[in-house]
C-alpha atoms as one frame of an Amber mdcrd trajectory, in Angstrom:
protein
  54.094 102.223 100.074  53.074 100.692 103.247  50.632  98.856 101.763  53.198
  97.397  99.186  55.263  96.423 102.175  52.559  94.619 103.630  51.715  93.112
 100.366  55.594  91.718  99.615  54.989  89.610 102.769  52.014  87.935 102.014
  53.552  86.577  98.894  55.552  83.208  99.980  57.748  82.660  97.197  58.734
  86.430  97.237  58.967  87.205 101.189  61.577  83.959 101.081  63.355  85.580
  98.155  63.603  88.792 100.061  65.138  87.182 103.343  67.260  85.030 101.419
  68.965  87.672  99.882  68.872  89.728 103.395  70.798  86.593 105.340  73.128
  86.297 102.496  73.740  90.611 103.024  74.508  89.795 106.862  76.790  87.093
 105.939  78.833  88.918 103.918  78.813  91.522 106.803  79.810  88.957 109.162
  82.992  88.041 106.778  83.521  91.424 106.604  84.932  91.292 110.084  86.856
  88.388 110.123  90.652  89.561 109.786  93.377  87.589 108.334  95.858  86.149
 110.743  99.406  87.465 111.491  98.288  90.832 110.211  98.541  93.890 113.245
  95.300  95.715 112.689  95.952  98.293 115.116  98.560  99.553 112.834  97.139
  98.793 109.758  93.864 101.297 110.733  96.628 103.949 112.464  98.339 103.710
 108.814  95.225 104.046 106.647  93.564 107.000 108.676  96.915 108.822 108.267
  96.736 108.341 104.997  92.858 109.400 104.402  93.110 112.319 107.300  92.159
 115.333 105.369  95.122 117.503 104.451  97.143 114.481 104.885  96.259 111.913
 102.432  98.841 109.823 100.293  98.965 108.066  96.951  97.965 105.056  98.751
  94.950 106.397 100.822  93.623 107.758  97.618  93.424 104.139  95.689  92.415
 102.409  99.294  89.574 105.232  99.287  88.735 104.341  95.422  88.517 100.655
  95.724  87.380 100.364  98.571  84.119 102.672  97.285  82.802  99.904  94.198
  84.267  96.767  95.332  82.414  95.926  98.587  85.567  95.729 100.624  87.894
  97.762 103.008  91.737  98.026 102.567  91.646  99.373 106.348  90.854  96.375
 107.683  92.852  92.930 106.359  89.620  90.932 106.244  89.204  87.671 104.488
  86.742  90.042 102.738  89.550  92.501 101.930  89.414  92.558  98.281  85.943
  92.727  98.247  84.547  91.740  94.816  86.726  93.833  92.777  88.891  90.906
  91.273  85.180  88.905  90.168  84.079  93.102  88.133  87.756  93.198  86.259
  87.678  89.816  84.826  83.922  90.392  84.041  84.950  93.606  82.685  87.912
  92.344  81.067  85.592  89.683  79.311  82.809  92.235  78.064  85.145  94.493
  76.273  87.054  91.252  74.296  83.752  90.018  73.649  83.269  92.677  70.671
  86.757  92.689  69.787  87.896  88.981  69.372  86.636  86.835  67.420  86.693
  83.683  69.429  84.815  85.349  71.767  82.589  87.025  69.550  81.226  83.591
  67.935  80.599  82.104  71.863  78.089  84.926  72.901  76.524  84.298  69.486
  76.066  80.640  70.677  73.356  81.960  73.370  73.223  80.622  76.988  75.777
  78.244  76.225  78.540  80.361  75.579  77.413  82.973  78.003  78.099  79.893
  80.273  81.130  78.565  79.005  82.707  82.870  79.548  81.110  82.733  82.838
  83.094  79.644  83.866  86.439  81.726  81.944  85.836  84.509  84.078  86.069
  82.472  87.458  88.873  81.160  86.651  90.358  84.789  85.928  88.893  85.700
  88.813  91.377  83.254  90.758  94.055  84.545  89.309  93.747  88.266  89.320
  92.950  87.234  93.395  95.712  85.748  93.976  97.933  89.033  92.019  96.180
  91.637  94.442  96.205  89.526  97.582 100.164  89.254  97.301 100.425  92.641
  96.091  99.105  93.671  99.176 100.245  91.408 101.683 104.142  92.477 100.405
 102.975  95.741 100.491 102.294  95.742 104.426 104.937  93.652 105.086 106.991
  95.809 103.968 105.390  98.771 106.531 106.152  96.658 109.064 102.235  95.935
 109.774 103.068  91.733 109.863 103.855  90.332 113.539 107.676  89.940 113.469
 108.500  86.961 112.112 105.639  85.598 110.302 106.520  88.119 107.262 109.367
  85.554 106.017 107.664  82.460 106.826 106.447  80.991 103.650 103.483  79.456
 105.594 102.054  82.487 106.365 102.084  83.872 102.789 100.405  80.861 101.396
  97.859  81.053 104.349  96.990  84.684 103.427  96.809  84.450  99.416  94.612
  81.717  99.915  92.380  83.178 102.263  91.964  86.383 100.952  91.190  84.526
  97.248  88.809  82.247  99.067  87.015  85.393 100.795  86.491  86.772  97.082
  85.915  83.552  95.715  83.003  83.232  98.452  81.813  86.546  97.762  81.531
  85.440  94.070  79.456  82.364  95.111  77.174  84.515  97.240  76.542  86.911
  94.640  75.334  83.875  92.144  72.929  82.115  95.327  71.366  85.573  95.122
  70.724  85.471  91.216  69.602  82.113  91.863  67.196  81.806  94.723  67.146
  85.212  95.773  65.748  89.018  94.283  68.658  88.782  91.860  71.284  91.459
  90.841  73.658  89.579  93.720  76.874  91.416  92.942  75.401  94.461  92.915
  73.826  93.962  95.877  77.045  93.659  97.793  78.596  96.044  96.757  75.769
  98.360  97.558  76.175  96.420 101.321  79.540  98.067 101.365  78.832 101.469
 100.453  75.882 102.263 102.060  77.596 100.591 105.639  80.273 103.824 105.283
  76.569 106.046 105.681  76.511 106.068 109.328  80.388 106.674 109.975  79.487
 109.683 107.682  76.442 111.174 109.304  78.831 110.746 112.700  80.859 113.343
 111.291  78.494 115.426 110.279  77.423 115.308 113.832  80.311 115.557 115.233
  81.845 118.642 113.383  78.498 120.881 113.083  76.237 122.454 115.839  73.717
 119.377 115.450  75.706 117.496 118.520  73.916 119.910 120.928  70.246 118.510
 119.815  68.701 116.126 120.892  68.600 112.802 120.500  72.213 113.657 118.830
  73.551 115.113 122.436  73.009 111.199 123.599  75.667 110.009 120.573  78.417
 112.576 120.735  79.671 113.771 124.112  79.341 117.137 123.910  82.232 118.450
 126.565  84.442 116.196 124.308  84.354 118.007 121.419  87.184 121.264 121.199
  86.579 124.699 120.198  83.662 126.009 117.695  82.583 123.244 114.818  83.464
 123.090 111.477  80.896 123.478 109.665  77.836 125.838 110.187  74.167 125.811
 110.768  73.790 127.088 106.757  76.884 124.474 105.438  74.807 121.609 107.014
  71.715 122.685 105.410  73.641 122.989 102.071  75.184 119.179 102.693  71.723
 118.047 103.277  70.167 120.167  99.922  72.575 118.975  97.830  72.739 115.063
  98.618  68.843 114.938  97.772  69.313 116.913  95.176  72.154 114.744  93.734
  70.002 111.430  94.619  67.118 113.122  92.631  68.771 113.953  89.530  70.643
 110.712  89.470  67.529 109.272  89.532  66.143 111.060  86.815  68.863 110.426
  84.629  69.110 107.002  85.640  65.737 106.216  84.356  66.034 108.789  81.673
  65.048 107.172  77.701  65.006 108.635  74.288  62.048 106.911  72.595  62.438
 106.180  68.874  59.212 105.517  67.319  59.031 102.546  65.933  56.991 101.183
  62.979  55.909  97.708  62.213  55.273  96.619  58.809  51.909  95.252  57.912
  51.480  91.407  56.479  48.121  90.390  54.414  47.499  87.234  54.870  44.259
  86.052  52.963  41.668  88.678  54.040  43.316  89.453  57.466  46.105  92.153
  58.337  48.587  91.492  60.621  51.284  94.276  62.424  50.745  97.580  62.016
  51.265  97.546  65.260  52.928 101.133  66.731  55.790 100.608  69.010  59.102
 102.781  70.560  62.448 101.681  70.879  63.845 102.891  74.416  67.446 104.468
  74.015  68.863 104.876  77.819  70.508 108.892  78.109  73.128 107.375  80.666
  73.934 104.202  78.684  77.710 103.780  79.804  76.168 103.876  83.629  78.473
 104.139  86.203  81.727 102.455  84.127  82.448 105.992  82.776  83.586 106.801
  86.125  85.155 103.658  87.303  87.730 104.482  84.159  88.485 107.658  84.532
  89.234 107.261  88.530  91.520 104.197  88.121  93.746 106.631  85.237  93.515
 109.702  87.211  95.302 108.125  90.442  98.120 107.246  88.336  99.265 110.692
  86.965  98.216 111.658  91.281 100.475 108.635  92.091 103.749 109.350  89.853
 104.334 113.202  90.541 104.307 112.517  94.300 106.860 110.033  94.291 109.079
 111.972  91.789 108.671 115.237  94.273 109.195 113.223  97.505 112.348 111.723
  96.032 113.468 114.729  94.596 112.664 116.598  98.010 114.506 113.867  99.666
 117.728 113.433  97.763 118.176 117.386  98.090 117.514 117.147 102.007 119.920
 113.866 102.184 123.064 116.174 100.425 122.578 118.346 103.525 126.137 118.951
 105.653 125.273 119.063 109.515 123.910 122.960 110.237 123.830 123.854 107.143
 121.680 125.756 104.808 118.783 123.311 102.649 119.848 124.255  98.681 116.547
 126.081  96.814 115.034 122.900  95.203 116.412 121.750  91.466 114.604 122.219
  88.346 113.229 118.237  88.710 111.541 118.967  91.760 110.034 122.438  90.707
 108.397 120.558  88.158 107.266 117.497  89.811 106.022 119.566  92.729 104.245
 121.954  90.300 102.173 118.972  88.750 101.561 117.309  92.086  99.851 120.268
  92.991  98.144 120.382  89.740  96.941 116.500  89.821  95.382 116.826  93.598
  92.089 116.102  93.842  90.006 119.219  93.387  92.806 121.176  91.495  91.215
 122.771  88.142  93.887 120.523  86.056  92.985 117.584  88.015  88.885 118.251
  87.563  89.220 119.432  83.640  91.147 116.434  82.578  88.974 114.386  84.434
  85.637 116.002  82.752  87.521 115.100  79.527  88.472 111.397  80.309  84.293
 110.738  81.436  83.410 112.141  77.870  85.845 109.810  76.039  85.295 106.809
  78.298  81.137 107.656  77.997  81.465 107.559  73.798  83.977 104.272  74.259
  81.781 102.549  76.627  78.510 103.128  74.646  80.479 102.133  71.129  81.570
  98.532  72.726  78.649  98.004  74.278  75.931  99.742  71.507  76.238  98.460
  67.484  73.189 100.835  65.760  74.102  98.472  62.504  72.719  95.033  64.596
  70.110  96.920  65.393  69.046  98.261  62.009  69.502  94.578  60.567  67.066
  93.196  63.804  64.952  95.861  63.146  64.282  94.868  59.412  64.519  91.246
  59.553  61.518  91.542  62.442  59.584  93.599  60.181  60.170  96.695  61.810
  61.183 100.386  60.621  61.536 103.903  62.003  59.163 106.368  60.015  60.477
 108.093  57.474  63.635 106.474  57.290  64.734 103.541  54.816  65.807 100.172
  56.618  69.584  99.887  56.196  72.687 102.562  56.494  70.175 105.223  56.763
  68.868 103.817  59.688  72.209 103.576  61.005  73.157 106.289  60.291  70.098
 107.875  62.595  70.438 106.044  65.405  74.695 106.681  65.448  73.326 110.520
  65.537  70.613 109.826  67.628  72.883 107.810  70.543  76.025 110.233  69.675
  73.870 113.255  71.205  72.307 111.393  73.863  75.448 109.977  74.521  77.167
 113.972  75.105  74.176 114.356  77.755  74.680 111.657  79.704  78.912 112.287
  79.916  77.881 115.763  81.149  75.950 114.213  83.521  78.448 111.768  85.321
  80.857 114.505  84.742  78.734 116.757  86.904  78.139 113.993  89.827  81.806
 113.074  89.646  82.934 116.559  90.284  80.406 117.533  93.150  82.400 115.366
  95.784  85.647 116.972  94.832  84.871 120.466  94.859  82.924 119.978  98.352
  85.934 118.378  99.328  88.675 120.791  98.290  86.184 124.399  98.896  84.532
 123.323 102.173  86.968 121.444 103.929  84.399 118.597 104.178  85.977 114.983
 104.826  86.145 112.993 101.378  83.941 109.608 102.847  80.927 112.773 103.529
  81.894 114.211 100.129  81.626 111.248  98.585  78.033 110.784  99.437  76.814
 113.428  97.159  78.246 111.702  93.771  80.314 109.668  92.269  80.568 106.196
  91.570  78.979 105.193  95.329  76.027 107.733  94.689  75.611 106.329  90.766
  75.732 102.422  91.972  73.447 102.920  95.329  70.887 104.678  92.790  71.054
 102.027  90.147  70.819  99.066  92.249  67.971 100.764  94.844  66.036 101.114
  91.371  66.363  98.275  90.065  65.503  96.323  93.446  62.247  97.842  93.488
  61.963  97.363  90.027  62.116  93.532  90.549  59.680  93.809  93.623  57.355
  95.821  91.581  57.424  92.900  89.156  56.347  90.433  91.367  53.641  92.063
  93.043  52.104  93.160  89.751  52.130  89.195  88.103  49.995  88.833  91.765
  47.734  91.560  90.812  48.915  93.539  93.951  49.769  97.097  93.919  53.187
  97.932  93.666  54.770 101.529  95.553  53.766 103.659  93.283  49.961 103.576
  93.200  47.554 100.914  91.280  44.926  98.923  93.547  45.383  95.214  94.836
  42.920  94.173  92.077  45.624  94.827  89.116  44.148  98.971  88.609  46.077
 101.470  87.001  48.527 103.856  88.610  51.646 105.126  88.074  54.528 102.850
  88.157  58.220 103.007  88.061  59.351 103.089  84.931  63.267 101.721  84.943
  65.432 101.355  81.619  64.313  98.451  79.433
């Protein structure tokens, strides 16, 4: 690996790919601290770690946590960079799923780069808009907590100023993420958003620190003041050893499953031409086991915090309206039939609850099998497959081949749900059962883990590449002459 890294720098065109994309990563850092005028931060941060304190978390700490953890950005702190690039995923999102259900649509990917341009250039402009919907959305809402410097909440000035520079901060985002596609490694967006969540690491190995015996070692004793902290830690020697177990063994399997492929054999047919034979020729066709990737997740979270969302406010205002009928001195009524309810489901819909964790098991397997049927057609295939020739043995080109590959990616499919079920839970249940803050919790799975994975493979992936059309050895073994070795294999 050393070697490699020594190897990526003698390469000019790739060494000024690689810092390219680097200064365009400290940029966007740099942004990331710029906050939006007439906003009181102070407040703002006093208001969101109330609301993310363990024990003590709201409705709105629990969506602030969740987009906060794919989009690149930070409700916490009003930056221009606030949204992150959220806005820039749900129009591209938005755009993917009507591109295999209307028609209009349908016929412009079909057109090939020049459609996919023409939807790029619809999605900025959605973009835009959906920007300029969540930047007011949010500016009313902390105006409304009181979190604006008195008088600049009514001036019409200020709200102008502040939609347009939190759109511009996406917007900007946006651009950066399409100079790195362009002149640097590529994968831009991804890239930034893997910025964002892996720059929440060290806050959570602080924790750790801070709340386990590992603040008397050193050089750990020289971060955390030891006659600061109060009474025994929170977590023990053998809980710290169990974080630390189970967030490589997370990263491994989600590598493994990342990477993971069903291989179809395929079969191509032979052509006699004259005396000579052509095809024959024995190929596979590479089925990934975790084909919806990390979208799975991203749907069920967004539903899940509504259900979350709704039952508190009906038991607050239920609690509240019974309090409010109170006479001075007098004895608080048991609570109504409303409330019993609403408070029962709250309970039930908290993160961790077994309600809350079954229902969202289920919503990952239907969101797996709708993601993979929008984005995987097994009868396109089976018609590319036999107009290039091409056939699985044993089976007939046509329906039965369709028919074999819906089985094939149907199974595959219930694998891979059970999989981002089983990384989506692991943060939960460490965070409910061991009393472990959520932003540590959340470094063992979830969408963060699933994204930081992806992108980390495919960035070496892309390195790998470029080293190998240079005949030098890439990280995984081979010799600087072009040799053989083992290589990282990613999803084709």
């Amino acid at each position: 690996m050393l070697q490699a890294l020594v190897n990526i720098f003698k390469i000019k065109d790739l060494r000024s790919k690689i810092m390219f994309t680097i200064g365009m990563l400290v940029i966007y850092r740099i942004g990331f601290w710029i906050p939006v005028p007439g906003i009181d931060q102070t407040a703002l941060a006093d208001f969101f770690q109330s609301q993310t304190t363990d024990g003590e978390g709201g409705a709105f700490g629990r969506i602030a946590t969740f987009v906060s953890t794919f989009s690149g950005g930070n409700f916490g702190q009003s930056t221009i960079f606030g949204l992150g690039i959220m806005p820039y995923i749900s129009a591209a999102i938005i755009f993917q799923l009507l591109g295999s259900a209307y028609e209009p649509l349908k016929k412009l990917k079909e057109e090939g780069p020049t459609g996919q341009q023409k939807i790029q250039e619809y999605t900025r402009y959605v973009t835009i808009g959906l920007c300029i919907v969540q930047s007011f959305a949010w500016l009313a809402f902390i105006s409304q907590q009181g979190m604006v410097y008195s008088g600049l909440a009514r001036s019409p000035l200020w709200w102008v100023m502040g939609i347009a520079a939190m759109t511009a901060g996406t917007t900007f985002l946006m651009w950066l993420g399409e100079q790195i596609d362009k002149y640097g490694i590529g994968n831009g967006v991804s890239l930034i958003i893997t910025a964002g969540i892996l720059s929440q690491m060290p806050t959570a190995f602080l924790w750790v620190v801070q709340n386990s015996p590992m603040y008397t070692l050193f050089p750990f004793n020289m971060i955390v003041d030891a006659t600061a902290m109060q009474g025994d830690p929170q977590l023990s020697w053998m809980q710290v050893f169990l974080l630390f177990g189970a967030f490589f063994f997370v990263v491994a399997g989600a590598v493994v499953m990342t990477v993971a492929q069903r291989r179809i054999p395929i079969q191509q047919a032979k052509h006699t031409r004259g005396r000579r034979v052509f095809g024959g020729q024995r190929s596979f066709l590479p089925l990934r086991v975790n084909h919806g990737g990390v979208m799975p997740i991203i749907f069920a979270s967004s539903l899940m915090i509504f259900p979350s969302v709704i039952f508190s406010w009906l038991s607050e205002s239920a609690s509240a309206s019974r309090l409010a009928s109170v006479v001075t001195d007098a004895q608080a009524p048991p609570p109504g039939f409303v409330e019993s309810i609403a408070t029962f489901m709250k309970d039930a819909f908290e993160m961790g609850a077994v309600p809350y964790v079954l229902l969202f098991i289920g919503m990952v397997y239907f969101f797996s099998y709708f993601w993979t049927t929008v984005q995987f057609n097994p009868e396109e295939m089976s018609k590319q497959l036999r107009d290039n020739g091409s056939f699985i043995p044993g089976l007939r080109p046509g329906p039965r081949t369709t028919e074999y590959l819906e089985t094939v990616m149907e199974r595959i499919t219930y694998v891979g749900g059970g999989f981002l079920a089983i990384i989506a839970v692991i943060p939960m249940i460490v965070y409910a059962e061991l009393n472990i803050d959520f932003i540590v919790a959340n470094f063992l799975g979830g969408t963060g883990l699933l994204i930081v994975v992806s992108v980390g493979l495919d960035f070496i992936q892309r390195i790998e590449a470029n080293l190998l059309m240079r005949n030098y050895s890439g990280f995984l073994g081979g010799d600087d002459r072009g040799g053989k070795g083992t290589r990282i294999r990613g999803p084709r």
